[in-house]
N, C-alpha and C positions, 0 to 999 in steps of 0.2 A: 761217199755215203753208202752206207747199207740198208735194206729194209726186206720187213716181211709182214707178212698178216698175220694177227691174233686170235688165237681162241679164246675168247673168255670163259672160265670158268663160274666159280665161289663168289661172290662178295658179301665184304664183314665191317661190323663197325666196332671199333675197338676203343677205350676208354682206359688210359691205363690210372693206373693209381700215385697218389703221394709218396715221392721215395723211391720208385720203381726205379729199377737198371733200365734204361728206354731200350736199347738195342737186346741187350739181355732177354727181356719179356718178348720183344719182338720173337727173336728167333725161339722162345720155350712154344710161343703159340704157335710157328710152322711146325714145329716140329709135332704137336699136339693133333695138329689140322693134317699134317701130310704134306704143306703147301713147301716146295721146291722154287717154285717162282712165284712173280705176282710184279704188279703196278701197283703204286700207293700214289695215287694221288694227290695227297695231299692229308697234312696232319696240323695241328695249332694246340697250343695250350703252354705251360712253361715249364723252365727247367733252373732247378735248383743252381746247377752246375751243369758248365758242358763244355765240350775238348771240342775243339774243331780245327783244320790247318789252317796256319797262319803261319807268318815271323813278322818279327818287329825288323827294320832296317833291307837294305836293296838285295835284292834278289841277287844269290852269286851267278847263277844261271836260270837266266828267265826262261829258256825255253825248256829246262828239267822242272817236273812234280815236287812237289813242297812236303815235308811231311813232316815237318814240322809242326807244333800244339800248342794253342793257347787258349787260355785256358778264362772262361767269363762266370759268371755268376749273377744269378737272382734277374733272368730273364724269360721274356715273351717269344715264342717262335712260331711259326711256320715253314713247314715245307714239305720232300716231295722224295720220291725215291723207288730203285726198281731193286728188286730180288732175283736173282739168279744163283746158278749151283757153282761153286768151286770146285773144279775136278781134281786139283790138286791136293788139297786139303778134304775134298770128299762132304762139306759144309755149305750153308748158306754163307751170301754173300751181299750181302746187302751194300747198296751205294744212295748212298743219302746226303742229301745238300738241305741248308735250314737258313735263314734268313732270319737274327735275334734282334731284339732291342731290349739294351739294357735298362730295369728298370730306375736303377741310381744316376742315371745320366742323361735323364731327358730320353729316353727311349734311342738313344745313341744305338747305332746299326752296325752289324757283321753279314755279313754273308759267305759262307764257306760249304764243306765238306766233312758233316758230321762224324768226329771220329767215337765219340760214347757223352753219355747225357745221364741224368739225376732227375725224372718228373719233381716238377712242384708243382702241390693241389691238383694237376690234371693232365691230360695230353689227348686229344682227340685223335683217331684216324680210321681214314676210311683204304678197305685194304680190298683188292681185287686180283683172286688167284688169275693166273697164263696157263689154262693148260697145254697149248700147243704155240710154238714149235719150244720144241728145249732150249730154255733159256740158260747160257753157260757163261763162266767169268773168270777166262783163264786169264795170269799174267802174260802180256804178249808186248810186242815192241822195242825199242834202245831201252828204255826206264822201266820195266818187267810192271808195268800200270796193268791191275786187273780190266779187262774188256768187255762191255757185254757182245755175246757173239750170238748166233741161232743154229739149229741147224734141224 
C-alpha cells in the first residue's frame, strides 16, 4: 500500500440534468473549473442508460481486468470516484464505481466500474478539488490498468 496526505482544495455541488453525457459533463466542468484532480465522494440519482464492466459467463482469467460492457437501463445509482491527470493522453481520468438497481426488476443490483452513463431526471454529486500532491493515472503493471499514483 501507498499513501500520502491531502490538500484540499474547491468543493462543489453539482446537479446534472436530464439526458446529460454523465462523464462527458463531468470532465466539461473540470475543465471549466481548472480542476485536474479531486475526490467525489459520492453521487445518487439515475441513469437512463449505463455501460459498466461486466461479462455474462466464467471468467477466462480471473486474475486479468475485464473490460468488457454491459450494458443496463432505466436505473437508480450511487457511487464514488477519484479524478486524477493522464500523462499519457495529457486528460482527465476519472475512475468511478456505481452500485445500480434496476428499476424493472425489483431494484435488482450491479456493482461495477462505470465505463459511461445517460442521467435520467437527475444525478447529484458532491465533488472536492486535491490541490496537493499531483494526482496522476498512468497505465502501469502486466495489464497496463490506469493507477492512481502521487508524487
Amino acid at each position: 500500500m501507498r499513501h500520502t496526505e491531502l490538500t484540499m482544495g474547491r468543493t462543489f455541488a453539482l446537479a446534472f440534468a436530464d439526458r446529460d453525457d454523465f462523464l462527458t459533463e463531468l470532465a466539461r466542468f473540470c475543465a471549466d473549473m481548472g480542476i485536474r484532480q479531486a475526490i467525489i465522494p459520492m453521487f445518487l440519482g439515475g441513469f437512463r442508460r449505463v455501460g459498466l464492466v461486466g461479462t455474462k459467463g466464467p471468467l477466462e482469467d480471473p486474475e486479468a481486468p475485464v473490460w468488457d460492457e454491459t450494458v443496463l437501463h432505466t436505473v437508480e445509482a450511487v457511487g464514488a470516484a477519484t479524478l486524477a491527470w493522464n500523462p499519457e493522453s495529457n486528460s482527465l481520468a476519472p475512475h468511478v464505481h456505481v452500485a445500480v438497481g434496476r428499476k424493472d426488476l425489483e431494484a435488482a443490483g450491479a456493482v461495477s466500474h462505470l465505463k459511461w452513463a445517460e442521467v435520467q431526471f437527475i444525478q447529484e454529486m458532491y465533488l472536492q478539488e486535491v490541490v496537493s500532491p499531483v494526482l496522476l493515472r498512468p497505465e502501469c503493471g502486466p495489464h497496463n490498468i490506469p493507477t492512481l499514483t502521487f508524487t
